[in-house]
C-alpha positions in Angstrom: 0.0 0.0 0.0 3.1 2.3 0.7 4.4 1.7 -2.3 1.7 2.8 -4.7 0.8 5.4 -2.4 4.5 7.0 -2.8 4.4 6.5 -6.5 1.3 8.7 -6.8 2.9 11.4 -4.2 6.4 11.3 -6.3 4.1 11.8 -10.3 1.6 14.8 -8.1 4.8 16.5 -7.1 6.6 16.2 -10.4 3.2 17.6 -12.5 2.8 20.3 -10.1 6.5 20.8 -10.5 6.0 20.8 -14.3 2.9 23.0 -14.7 4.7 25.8 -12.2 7.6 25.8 -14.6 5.4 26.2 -17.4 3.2 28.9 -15.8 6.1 31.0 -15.0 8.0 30.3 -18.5 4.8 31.6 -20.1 4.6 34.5 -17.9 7.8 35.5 -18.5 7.8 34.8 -22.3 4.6 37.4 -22.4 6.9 39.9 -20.4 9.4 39.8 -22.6 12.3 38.5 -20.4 14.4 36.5 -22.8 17.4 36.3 -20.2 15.3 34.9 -17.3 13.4 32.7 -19.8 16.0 30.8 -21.4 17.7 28.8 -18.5 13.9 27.9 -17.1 13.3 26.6 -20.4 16.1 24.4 -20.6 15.3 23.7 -17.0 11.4 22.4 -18.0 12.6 21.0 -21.3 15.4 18.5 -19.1 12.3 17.8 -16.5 10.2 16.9 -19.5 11.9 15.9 -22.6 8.8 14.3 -24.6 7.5 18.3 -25.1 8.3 20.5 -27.2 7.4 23.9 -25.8 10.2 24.5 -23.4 12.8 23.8 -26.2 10.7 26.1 -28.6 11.0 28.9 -25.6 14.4 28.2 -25.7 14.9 28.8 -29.2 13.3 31.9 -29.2 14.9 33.1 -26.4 18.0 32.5 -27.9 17.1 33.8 -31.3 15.7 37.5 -29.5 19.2 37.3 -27.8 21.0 37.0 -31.3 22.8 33.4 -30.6 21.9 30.8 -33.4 24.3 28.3 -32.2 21.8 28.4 -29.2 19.3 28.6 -31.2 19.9 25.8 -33.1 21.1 23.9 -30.1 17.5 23.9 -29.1 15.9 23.4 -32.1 17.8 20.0 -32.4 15.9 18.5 -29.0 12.9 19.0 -30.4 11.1 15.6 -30.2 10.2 13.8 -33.7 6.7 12.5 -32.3 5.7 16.2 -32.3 3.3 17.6 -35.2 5.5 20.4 -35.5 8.9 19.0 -35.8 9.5 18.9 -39.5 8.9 22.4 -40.0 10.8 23.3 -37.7 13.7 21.0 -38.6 13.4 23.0 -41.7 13.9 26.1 -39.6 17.0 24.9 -37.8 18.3 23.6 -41.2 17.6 27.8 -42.4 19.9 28.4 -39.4 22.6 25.8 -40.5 22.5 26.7 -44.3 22.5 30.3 -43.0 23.8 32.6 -39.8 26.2 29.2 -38.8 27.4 28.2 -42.2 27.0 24.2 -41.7 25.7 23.2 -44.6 26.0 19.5 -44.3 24.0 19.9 -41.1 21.3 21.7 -42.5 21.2 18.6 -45.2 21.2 16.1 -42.0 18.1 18.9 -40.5 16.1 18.8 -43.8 16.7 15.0 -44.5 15.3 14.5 -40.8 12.2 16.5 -41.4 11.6 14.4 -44.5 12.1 11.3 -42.5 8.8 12.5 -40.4 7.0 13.6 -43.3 7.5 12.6 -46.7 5.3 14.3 -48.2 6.7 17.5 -47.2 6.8 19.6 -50.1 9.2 22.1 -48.9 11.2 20.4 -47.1 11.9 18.0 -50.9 12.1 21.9 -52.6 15.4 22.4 -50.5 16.8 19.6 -50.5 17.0 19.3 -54.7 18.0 23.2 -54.1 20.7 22.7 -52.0 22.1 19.8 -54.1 20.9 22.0 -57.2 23.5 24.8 -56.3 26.3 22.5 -54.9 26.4 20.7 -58.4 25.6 16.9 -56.9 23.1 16.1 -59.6 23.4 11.9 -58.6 21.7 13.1 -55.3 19.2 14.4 -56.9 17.9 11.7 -59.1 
């Protein structure tokens, strides 16, 4: 009786816990403070790795703070089960093929996000674009 007792004690405390973190991320996300907001949403993303919001906090924060190595950083623990992941796969890979200047890891973003959904239009369009303008036509076909 002890046992399944504690069990329910231990998941209350750690949804409480969870919820708290996401009230005040939210809070502070409408408020506008990126510099408190970042470390809490690493924080809540490490407490609860199967969502996606606390790294998507994280990302922005990072992005209003003009770091896309962060950025991308966060972007990259997004998890693949969630319904927005290949887009924004697509967005890190803009960050790779972009402000960072990693290429071949924007081609390992956009491959991923076509991995989750291949019948993602866009993320096809950059691919053959990429490959396209870096003269690997075998890739292509």
């Amino acid at each position: 009786l002890l046992i399944p007792l504690g069990y329910l004690s231990y998941r209350s405390v750690r949804l409480y816990n969870l919820r708290s973190m996401a009230f005040e991320a939210s809070e502070l996300r409408n408020s506008g403070k990126w510099r408190t907001l970042e470390p809490l949403a690493v924080k809540w993303g490490q407490a609860d790795p199967s969502t996606a919001i606390p790294w998507l906090y994280a990302a922005e924060c990072a992005e209003k703070l003009g770091s896309p190595d962060r950025m991308a950083q966060y972007l990259e623990k997004i998890p693949g089960d969630d319904p927005r992941a290949p887009d924004l796969l697509l967005e890190l890979a803009t960050i790779y093929f972009g402000p960072l200047n990693k290429p071949q890891q924007g081609v390992k973003a956009v491959e991923r996000a076509i991995e989750l959904a291949p019948e993602h239009r866009e993320a096809r369009r950059r691919l053959i674009f990429y490959y396209g303008i870096t003269m690997q036509r075998e890739k292509v076909i």
